[in-house]
C-alpha positions as CSV (number, residue, x, y, z in Angstrom):
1,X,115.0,-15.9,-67.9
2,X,112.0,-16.7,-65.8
3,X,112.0,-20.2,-63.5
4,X,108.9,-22.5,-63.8
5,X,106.2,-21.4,-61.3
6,X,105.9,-25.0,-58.7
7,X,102.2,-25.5,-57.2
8,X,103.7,-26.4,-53.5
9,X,100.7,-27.5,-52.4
10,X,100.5,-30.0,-55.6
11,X,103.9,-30.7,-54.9
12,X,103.5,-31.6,-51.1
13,X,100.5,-33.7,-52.5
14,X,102.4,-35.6,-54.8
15,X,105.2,-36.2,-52.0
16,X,103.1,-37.3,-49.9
17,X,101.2,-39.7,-52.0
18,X,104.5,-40.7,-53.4
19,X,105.9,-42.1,-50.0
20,X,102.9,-43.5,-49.1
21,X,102.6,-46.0,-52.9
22,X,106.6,-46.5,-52.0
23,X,106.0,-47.5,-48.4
24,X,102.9,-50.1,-49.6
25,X,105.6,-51.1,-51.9
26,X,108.0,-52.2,-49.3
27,X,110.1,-49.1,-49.9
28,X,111.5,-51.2,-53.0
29,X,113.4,-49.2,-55.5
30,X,114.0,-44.9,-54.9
31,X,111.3,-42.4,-54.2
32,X,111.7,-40.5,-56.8
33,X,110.1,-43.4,-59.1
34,X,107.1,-42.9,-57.6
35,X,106.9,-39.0,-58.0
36,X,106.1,-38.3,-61.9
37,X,108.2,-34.7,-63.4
38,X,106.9,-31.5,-63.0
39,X,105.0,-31.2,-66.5
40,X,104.0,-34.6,-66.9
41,X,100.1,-35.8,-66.1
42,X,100.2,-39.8,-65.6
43,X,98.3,-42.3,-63.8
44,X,101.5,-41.7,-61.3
45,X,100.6,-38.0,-60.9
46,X,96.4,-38.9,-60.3
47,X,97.4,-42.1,-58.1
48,X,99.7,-39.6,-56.0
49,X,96.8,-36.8,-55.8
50,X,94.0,-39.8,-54.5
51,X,96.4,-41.1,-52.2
52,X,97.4,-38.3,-50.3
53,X,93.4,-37.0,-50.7
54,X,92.5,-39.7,-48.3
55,X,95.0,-39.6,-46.3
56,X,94.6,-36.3,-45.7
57,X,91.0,-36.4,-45.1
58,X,92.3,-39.7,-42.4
59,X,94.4,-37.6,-40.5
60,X,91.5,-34.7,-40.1
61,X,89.3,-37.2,-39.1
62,X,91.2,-38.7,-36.4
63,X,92.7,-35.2,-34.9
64,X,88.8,-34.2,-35.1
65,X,87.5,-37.4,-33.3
66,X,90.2,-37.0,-30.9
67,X,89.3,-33.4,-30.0
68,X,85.4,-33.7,-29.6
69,X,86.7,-36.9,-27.6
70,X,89.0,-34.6,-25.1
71,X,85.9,-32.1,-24.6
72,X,83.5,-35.0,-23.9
73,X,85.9,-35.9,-21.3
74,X,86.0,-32.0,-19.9
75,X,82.4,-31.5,-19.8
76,X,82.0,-35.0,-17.5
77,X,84.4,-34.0,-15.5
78,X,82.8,-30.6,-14.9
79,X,79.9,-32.5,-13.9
80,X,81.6,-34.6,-10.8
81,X,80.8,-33.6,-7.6
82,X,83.8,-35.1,-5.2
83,X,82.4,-35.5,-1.7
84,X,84.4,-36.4,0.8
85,X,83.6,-38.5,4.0
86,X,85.8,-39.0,6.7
């Protein structure tokens, strides 16, 4: 007897996608109403996969924003010259 092979990566998608639709929903009824069964393709299952798409693609944006932000900052200061008069 073999187990079902699980996609974790789909899985952590629809999880992710999941909380977020619960969260929008007030976090009204359980989680697992939002995350459709492992062999069933609904609109729950492609609304899951979008949400956490973008969401995804938000939180790269902002971690890569922040990070050419930080080596802005490093190359001005390499530029400052501190003098000091007494």
């Amino acid at each position: 007897m073999s187990l079902p092979k699980i996609d974790i990566f789909s899985l952590i998608l629809e999880i992710i996608g999941a909380f977020i639709a619960w969260a929008f929903k007030g976090f009204k009824g359980k989680l697992m109403d939002e995350i459709s069964g492992p062999y069933e393709s609904s609109r729950k299952s492609w609304r899951n996969l979008i949400i956490s798409i973008i969401f995804v693609f938000l939180v790269a944006s902002i971690v890569i924003s922040i990070q050419k932000k930080n080596e802005k900052n490093k190359e001005d200061k390499k530029g400052i010259t501190i003098i000091k008069t007494e």
